[in-house]
N, C-alpha and C positions, 0 to 999 in steps of 0.2 A: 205456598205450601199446600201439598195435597191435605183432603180432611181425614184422613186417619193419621196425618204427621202434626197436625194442630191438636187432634181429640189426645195423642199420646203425650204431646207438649203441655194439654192444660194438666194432664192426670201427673205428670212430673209433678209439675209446680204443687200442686193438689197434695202430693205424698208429702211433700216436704217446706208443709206452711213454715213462717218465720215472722216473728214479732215485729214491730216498725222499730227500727234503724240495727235490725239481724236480717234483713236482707241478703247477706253473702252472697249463698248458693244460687238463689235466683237473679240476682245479677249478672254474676257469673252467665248462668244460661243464658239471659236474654243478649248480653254481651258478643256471644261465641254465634248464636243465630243473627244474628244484625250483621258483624263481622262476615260471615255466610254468603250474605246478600249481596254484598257489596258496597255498603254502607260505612262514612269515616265515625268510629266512634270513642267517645271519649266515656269512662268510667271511673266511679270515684267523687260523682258531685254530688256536693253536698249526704257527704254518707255512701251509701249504695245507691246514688241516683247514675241512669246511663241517657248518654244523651247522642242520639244518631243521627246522622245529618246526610241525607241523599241531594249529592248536590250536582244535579242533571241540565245547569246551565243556569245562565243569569236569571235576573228578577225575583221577584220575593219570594219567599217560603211562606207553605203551609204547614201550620204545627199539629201534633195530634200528642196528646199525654195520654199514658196507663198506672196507674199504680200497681205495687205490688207487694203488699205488705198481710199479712195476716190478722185474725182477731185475738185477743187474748179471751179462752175458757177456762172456767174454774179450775183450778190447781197450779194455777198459771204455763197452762199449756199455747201452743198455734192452732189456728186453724181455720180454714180457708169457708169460714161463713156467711161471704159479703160478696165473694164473685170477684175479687181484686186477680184471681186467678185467670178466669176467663177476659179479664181485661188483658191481660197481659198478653195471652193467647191470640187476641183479637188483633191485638196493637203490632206484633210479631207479625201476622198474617199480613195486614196493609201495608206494613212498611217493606216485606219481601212483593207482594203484588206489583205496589207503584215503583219496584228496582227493576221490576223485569217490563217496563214499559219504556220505549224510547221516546222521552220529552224532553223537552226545553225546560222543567219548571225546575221547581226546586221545595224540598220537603224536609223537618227534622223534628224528630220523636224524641220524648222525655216519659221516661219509666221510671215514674218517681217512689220512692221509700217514706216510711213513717207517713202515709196518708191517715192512718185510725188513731196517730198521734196530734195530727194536724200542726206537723212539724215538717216533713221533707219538700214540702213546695217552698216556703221561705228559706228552708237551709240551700237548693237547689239552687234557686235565682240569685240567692247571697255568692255563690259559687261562682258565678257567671255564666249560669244553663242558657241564659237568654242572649248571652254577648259573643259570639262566633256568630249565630244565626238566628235576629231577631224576626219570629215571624208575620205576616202581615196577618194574619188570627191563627186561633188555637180550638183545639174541641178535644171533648172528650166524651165516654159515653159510661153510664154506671148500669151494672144489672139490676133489674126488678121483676119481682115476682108478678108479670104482664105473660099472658101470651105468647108463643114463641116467635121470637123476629120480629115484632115491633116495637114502636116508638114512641115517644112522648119527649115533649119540652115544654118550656117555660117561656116565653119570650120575655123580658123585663123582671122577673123573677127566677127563681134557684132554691138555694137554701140558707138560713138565718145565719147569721155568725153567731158569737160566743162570747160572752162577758164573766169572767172568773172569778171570783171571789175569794176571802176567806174574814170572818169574825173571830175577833182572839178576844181573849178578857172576859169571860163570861161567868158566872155561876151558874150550876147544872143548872139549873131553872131557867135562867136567861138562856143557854144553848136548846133548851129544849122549846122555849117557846120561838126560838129565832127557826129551829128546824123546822115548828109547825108555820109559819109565816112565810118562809121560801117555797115549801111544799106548795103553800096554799096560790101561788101568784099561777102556778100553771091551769091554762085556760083549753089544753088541747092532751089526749094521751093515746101513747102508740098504741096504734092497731094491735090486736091479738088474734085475731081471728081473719077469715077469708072474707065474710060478709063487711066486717069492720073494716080491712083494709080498701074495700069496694067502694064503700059509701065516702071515705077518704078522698080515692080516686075520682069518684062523681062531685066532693065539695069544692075539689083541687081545678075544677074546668068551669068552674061557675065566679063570671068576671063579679069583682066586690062581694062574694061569698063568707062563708063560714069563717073562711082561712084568710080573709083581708087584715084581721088583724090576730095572732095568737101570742103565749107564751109557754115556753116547756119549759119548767125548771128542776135542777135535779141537785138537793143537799145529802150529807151526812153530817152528824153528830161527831164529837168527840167532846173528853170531861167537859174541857172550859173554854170550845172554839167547835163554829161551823165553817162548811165550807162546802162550794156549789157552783153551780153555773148555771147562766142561765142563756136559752135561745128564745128570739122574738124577730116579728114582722110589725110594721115596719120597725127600720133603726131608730125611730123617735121614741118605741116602747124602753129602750137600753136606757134612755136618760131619765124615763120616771121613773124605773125600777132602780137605780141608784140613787136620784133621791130620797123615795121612799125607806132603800137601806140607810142610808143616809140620817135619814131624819129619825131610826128607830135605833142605829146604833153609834151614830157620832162616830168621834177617832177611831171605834173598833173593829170599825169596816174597811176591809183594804183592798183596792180592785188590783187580781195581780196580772192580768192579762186580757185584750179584746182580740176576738178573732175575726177577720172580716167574713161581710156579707157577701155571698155569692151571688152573682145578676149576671143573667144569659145576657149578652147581646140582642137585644130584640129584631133588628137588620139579620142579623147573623142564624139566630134563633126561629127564624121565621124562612127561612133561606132551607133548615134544616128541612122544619115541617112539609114544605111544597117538595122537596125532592122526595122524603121519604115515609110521607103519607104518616107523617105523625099526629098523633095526637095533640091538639093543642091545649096547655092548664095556664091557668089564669092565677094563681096560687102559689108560694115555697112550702116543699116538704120540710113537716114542722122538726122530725128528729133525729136530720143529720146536719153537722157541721161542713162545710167540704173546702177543702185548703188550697184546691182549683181555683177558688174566688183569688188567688194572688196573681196569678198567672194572668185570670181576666182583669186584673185590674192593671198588667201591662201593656196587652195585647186584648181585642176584642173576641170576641167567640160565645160557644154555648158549649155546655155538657149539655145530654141527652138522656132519659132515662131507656132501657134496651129489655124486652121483656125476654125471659131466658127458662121459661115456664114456670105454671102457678102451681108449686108446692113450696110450703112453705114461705117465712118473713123472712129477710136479712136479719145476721147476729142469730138468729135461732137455730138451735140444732137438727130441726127438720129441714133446714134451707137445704134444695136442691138444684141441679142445674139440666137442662136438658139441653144436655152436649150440640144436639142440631142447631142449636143457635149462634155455634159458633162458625161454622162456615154463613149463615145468614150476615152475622154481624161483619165480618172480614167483608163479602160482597159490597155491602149496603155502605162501609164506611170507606171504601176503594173507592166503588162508584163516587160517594159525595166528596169528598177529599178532591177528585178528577178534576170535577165540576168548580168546583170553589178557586182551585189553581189556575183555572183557564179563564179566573174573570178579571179585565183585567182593573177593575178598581173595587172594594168591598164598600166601598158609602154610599156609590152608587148602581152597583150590581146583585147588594145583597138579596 
């Protein structure tokens, strides 16, 4: 796709954010664009998930995931504050690129729904997004308020999962000291600032750092019950912090869901960094959840963070995007997609 048909494709998507699992319309799109290219595609998994499969001859496939869901803002309105847009945009672009190349290999993209619910990756793979064409890895890349056009990863780390709670049976007084006690376990608090988010960036690349171990946890109140979640590095912090609840509120603690931990491929992950002069963090970003971790834990791979210029945080209302990034990103994930497909074993070519 030329770049004024990507830049007009993301400002689509962009006019008309949609909640996780109100994806229609941009399913739709990405659907009729894939369709476009040449690509067999199946729509309808798992919700609004689309799932394309370029299939240019034998041997294995490479996989590339996008989401594309929107955030919920006050009033409960959409809207595209996280860059799930320009994912989309990117994921379009590679997938029309590697159609118009004549190879031998074989490729299939998953444009998943309800990612900020941290639902549509398990409802997708329940669907059987991964059983026509199971890939021999998968990547994806998320925007960050980096630089425009570059890169960063994790190798062996990503992002925490989620352990969810709720306390019933309380008196005001018990909910209110249980609010000030979950409040209180968190050891790490999002950036607000450019400087803040910097020093993040610099604790994030320092091996056995700051961030070797954290915890972010986030309650609300109600009369005679809390309820919260909570994210931690490593996974061994999940089973003191249920203890701990445990031991302060007995039967009235109910875990009602864990979400898995995200982990880059380090092979995979480190494959990324040399091709695309990334950044290498030694750290998980303490507060996102990312539901990609399901994917990696069929198939190996990394997500990448993608910088798309420094204005503004994700989720915040000054988040911006500098559209140049998106022909950067289509190149740089064409090029490494290329490369990954021509090798012919990933254990020992990563």
């Amino acid at each position: 796709m030329r770049h004024d048909e990507l830049i007009e494709l993301r400002r689509e998507i962009h006019r008309h954010p949609e909640l996780a699992g109100g994806e229609r319309r941009t399913a739709a799109l990405v659907a009729d664009v894939l369709r476009e290219a040449g690509l067999d595609v199946r729509t309808g998994v798992g919700g609004h998930g689309v799932v394309a499969i370029l299939d240019a001859g034998d041997g294995p496939a490479i996989g590339y995931r996008a989401d594309m869901d929107a955030v919920a803002v006050p009033g409960g309105a959409a809207a595209h504050l996280c860059g799930h847009e320009v994912h989309t945009a990117i994921g379009l672009g590679v997938a029309r690129a590697l159609a118009r190349e004549q190879t031998s290999s074989r490729a299939v993209f998953f444009f998943q729904p309800a990612e900020e619910a941290c639902e549509g990756a398990r409802a997708m793979i329940d669907d059987g997004a991964l059983d026509a064409v199971l890939p021999r890895e998968v990547y994806a890349l998320h925007c960050a308020p980096l630089p425009t056009g570059t890169f960063a990863v994790a190798p062996g780390f990503g992002h925490p999962g989620q352990d969810i709670f709720r306390i019933e049976g309380l008196s005001h007084e018990e909910a209110r000291r249980f609010e000030s006690l979950v409040a209180g376990l968190s050891t790490v608090t999002p950036p607000t600032s450019r400087d803040e988010l910097e020093r993040l960036v610099e604790d994030m690349q320092i091996l056995d750092g700051p961030l070797a171990s954290f915890v972010y946890a986030q309650v609300h109140r109600e009369d005679d019950a809390v309820q919260g979640w909570v994210r931690a590095w490593p996974d061994s912090r999940y089973e003191e912090i249920r203890s701990l609840l445990h031991s302060q509120a007995g039967p009235c603690v109910r875990f009602i869901e864990r979400l898995p931990t995200m982990i880059n491929s380090p092979e995979h992950a480190l494959a990324c960094a040399r091709h695309l002069n990334a950044t290498v963090l030694h750290a998980s970003y303490p507060f996102n959840g990312e539901d990609f971790a399901l994917f990696l834990e069929r198939v190996p791979g990394a997500m990448f963070f993608f910088g798309v210029g420094e204005q503004g945080l994700p989720h915040a209302p000054d988040f911006a995007v500098d559209e140049c990034a998106i022909d950067l990103g289509v190149d740089a994930m064409t090029g490494f997609l290329r490369t990954r497909r021509e090798q012919p074993s990933w254990s020992s070519n990563a």
